[in-house]
C-alpha positions in Angstrom: 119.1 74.0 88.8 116.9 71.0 90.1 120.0 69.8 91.8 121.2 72.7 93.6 117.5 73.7 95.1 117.3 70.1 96.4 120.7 70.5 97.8 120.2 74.0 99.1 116.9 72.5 100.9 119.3 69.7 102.5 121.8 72.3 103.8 119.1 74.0 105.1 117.8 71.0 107.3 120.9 70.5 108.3 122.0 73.5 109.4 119.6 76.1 110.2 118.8 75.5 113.7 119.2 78.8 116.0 119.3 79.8 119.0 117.0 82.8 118.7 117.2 85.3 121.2 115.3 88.6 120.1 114.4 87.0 116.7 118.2 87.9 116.1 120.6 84.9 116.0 124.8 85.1 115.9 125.8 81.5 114.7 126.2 79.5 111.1 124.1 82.6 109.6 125.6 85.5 111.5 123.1 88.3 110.6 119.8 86.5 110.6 116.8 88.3 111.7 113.4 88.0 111.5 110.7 90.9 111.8 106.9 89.2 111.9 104.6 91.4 109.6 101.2 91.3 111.7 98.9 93.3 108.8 96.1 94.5 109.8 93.7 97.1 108.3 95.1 101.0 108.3 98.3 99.8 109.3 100.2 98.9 106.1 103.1 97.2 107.5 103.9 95.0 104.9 104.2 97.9 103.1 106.2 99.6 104.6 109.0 96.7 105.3 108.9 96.5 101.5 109.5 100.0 100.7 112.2 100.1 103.5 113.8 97.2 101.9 113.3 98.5 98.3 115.1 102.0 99.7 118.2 100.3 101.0 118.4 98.1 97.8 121.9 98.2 96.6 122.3 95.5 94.0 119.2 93.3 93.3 115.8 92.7 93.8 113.7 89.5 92.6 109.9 89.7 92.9 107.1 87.3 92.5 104.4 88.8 91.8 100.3 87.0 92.2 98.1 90.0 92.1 98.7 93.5 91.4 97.0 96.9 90.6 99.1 100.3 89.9 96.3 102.3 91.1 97.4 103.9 94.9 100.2 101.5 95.1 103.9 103.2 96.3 105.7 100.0 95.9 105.6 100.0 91.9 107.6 103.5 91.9 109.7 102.6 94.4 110.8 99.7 92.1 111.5 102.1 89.2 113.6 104.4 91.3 115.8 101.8 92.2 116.1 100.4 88.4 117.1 104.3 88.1 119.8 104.4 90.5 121.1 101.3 89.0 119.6 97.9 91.1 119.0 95.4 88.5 115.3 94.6 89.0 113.3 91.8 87.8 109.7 90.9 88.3 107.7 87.8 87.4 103.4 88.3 87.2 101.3 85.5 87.0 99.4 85.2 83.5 97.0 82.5 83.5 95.2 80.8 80.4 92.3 79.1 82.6 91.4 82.3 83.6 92.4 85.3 81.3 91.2 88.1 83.7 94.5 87.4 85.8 96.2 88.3 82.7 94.2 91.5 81.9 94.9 92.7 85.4 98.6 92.3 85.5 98.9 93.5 82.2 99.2 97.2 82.7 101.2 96.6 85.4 104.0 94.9 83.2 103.8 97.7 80.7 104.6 100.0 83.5 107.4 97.7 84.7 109.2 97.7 80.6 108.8 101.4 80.2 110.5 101.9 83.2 113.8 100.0 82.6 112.6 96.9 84.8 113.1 93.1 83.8 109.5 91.7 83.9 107.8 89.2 82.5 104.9 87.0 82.6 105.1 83.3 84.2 103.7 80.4 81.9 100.1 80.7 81.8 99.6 76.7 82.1 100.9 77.4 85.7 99.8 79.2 88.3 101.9 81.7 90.3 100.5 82.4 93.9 103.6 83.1 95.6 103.9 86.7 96.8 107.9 86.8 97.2 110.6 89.7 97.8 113.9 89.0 97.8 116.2 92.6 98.2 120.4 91.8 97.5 120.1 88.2 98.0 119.9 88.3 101.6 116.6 89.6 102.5 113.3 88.1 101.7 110.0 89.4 102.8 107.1 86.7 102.1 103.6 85.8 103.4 99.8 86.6 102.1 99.7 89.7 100.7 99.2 90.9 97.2 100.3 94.2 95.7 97.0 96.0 95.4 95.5 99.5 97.8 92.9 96.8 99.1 95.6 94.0 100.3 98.2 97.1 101.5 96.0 99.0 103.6 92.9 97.1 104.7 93.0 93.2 104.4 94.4 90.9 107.5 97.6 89.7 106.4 100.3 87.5 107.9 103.8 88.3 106.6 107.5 87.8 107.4 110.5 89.4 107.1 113.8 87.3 107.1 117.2 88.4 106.6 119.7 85.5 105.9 122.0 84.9 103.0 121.6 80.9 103.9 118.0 81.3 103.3 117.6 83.7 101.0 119.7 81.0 98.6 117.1 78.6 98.4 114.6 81.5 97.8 116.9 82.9 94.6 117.0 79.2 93.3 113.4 79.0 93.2 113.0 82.4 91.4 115.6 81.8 89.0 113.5 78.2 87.9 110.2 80.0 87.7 112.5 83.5 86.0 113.7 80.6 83.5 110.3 79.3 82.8 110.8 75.8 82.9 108.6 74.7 85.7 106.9 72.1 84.5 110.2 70.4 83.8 111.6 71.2 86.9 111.1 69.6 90.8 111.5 69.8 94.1 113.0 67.1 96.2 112.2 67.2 100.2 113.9 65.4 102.3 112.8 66.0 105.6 114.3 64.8 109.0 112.6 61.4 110.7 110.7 63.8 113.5 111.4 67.7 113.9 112.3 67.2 117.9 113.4 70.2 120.0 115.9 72.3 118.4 114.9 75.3 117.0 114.7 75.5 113.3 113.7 77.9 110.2 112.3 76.1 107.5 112.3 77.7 104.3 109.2 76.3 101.7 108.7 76.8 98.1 106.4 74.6 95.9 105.8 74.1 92.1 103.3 71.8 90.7 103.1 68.5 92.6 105.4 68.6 94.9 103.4 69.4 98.3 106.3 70.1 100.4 104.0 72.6 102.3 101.6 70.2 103.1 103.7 67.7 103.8 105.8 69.5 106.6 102.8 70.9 108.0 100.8 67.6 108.2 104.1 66.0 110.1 104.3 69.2 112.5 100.3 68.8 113.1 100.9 64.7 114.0 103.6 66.2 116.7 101.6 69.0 118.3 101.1 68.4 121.7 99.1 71.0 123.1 97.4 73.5 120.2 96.9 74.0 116.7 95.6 77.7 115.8 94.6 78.2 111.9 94.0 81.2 110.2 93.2 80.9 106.9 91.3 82.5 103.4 90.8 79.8 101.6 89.8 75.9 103.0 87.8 73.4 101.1 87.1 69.8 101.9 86.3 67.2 98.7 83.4 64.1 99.8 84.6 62.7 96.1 88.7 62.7 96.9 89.2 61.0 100.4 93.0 61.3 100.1 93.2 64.8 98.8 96.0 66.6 100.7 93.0 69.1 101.6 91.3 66.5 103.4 94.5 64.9 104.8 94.9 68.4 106.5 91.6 68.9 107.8 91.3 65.4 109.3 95.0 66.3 111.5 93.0 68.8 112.7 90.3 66.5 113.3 92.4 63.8 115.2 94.2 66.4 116.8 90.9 67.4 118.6 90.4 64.1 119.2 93.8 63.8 121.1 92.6 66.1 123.5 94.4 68.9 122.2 93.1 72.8 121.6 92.3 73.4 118.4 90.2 76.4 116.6 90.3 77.6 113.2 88.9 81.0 111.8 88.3 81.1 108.4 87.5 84.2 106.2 83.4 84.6 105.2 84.7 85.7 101.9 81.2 87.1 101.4 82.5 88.6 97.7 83.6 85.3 96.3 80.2 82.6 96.8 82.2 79.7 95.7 85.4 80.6 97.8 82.5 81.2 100.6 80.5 77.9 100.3 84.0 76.2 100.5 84.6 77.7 103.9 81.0 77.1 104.8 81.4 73.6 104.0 84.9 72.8 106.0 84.0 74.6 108.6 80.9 72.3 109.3 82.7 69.2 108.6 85.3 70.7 111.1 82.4 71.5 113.8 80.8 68.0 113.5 84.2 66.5 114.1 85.2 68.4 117.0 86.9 71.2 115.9 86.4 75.1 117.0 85.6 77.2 114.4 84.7 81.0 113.9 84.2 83.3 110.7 85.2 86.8 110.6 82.9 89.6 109.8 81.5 89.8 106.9 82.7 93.4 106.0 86.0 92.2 106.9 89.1 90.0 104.5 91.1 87.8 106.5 93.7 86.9 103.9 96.0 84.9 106.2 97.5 81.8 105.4 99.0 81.5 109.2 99.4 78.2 110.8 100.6 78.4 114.8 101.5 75.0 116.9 101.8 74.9 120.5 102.7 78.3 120.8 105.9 77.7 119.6 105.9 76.9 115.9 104.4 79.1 113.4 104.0 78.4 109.3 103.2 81.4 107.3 103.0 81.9 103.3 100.9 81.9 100.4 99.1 78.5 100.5 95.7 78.0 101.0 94.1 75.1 101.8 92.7 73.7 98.0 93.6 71.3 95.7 95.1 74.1 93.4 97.2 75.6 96.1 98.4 72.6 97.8 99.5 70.4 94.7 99.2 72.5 91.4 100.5 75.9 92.1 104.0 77.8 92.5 103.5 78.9 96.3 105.8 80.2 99.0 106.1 79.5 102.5 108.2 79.3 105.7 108.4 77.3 109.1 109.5 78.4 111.9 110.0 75.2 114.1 110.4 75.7 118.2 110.5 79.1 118.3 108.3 80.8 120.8 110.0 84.5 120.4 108.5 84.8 116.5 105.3 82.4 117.2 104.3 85.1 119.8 102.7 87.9 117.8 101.5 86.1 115.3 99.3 83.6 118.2 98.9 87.2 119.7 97.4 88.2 115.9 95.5 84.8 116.2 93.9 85.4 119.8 92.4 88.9 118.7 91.0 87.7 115.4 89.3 84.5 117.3 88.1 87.0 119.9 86.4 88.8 117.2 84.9 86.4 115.2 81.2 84.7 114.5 80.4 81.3 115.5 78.6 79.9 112.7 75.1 80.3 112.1 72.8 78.1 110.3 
């Protein structure tokens, strides 16, 4: 399995450059599409791509699973109609032994999954599963920030996508099937990435399991080539004073020398006012950011910013569940994408990023 998800990444690298027209491309991969899922509160479009994809299910559907309630939440018996009408369905929640509330809260969500004819199960608890991950008759994957719970649905800031491509959607099943075999921690992922990512257009798929920082590692060489600006969005950012070459800190000073290259770069981070360690991390970036020349806002405080959104020179946008941590950058299972050179699918996600900046606080000490 190791084998063919390094080989599948390869193919990919090689092959997956497109000439995107209206985010639709006729080519290598014939039918691939891509619909950006710009969430924002009241508008529960992630939802609603899933439960359209769910609907039109006519074999399979693979789900990763971070965070989930079955209170107010239409995607759990959407699942269970289509294990009723015959799709073979098969869900993977996170269990975690560091912290056992994670397990208590997906619990009742698996029971409901089992008495309804669905194959779930928990993930090893040593490891933790962030990803949020959707993939409908191997062909169509919807990723990006969101969790399966009323508050993440319907009222946090989310930054999603919705891809369909057999190509891609390959490396995607190979990564579920090593997490659905639960053998991570005996598993990798090689990356081998190209010497620079030059002009041509190109979709990156991402997926990470402990210690393999292929997320970081793409974004740190797409930061070094900016040339113009570097827009963050993101939930969660810490910076470690006792860890000079954390990948957290390699990230934050890209931004940092970016800035000093002349180039325009802000960052809004969430004030995750219900979490006080998640909000002194922010706190604590953002300042080291500031000091070094970097823009940075917060959102309101009544407000969840749960993006994980990542736009370059208006042209190149990477999207997922990472945050930037130590845990999410090297320890857990997270997914991502890149979209490399392509200004028709960066577009309303900078759009996103322009009206959240506009809204948010400068920070005040």
């Amino acid at each position: 399995m190791f084998i063919r998800v390094q080989r599948t990444f390869r193919l990919l690298l090689l092959i997956a450059a497109l000439c995107v027209a209206s985010l639709t491309c006729s080519g290598t991969d014939a039918d691939l599409t891509v619909q950006p899922l710009v969430g924002v509160p009241e508008d529960a479009v992630y939802c609603r791509a899933v439960l359209e994809a769910i609907a039109g299910a006519q074999g399979s559907i693979d789900a990763l699973i971070s965070s989930v309630s079955i209170d107010d939440n239409p995607i759990l018996p959407a699942l269970a109609a289509a294990a009723d009408r015959g799709v073979i369905v098969r869900a993977l929640l996170d269990a975690s032994d560091w912290a056992p509330e994670i397990t208590a809260k997906n619990q009742p969500t698996l029971s409901y999954f089992l008495q309804r004819g669905i194959e779930a199960r928990f993930d090893d608890p040593a490891v933790t599963l962030h990803a949020k991950l959707v993939i409908v008759d191997g062909s169509t994957i919807i990723l990006g920030s969101s969790n399966w719970n009323r508050y993440a649905l319907t009222e946090h800031r989310q930054a999603d996508v919705l891809i369909h491509s057999s190509m891609i959607a390959a490396f995607y099943v190979d990564y579920f099937n090593v997490l659905w075999a639960d053998d991570v921690l005996d598993q990798g992922v090689a990356v081998t990435l190209p010497d620079s990512f030059g002009s041509q257009p190109l979709v990156l798929p991402l997926a990470d399991l402990p210690d393999s920082a292929s997320y970081a590692r793409v974004l740190l060489a797409l930061i070094e080539g900016a040339r113009q600006s570097i827009h963050v969005s993101m939930y969660r950012m810490s910076t470690y004073s006792g860890y000079g070459d954390s990948l957290a800190n390699e990230l934050v000073k890209a931004l940092t020398d970016a800035a000093h290259r002349g180039l325009d770069v802000k960052v809004l981070l969430d004030d995750c006012a219900y979490y006080a360690d998640s909000a002194e991390a922010n706190l604590m970036s953002a300042l080291v950011l500031q000091q070094r020349g970097v823009e940075v806002r917060f959102d309101a405080p009544e407000l969840t910013t749960h993006t994980k959104l990542v736009i370059i020179d208006g042209q190149t946008v990477v999207l997922g569940s990472t945050n930037w941590n130590y845990y999410a950058l090297q320890r857990n299972c997270e997914i991502d994408v890149a979209f490399v050179h392509l200004p028709e699918i960066a577009l309303p996600f900078e759009s996103f990023f322009q009206t959240l900046w506009a809204a948010g606080r400068e920070i005040a000490l």
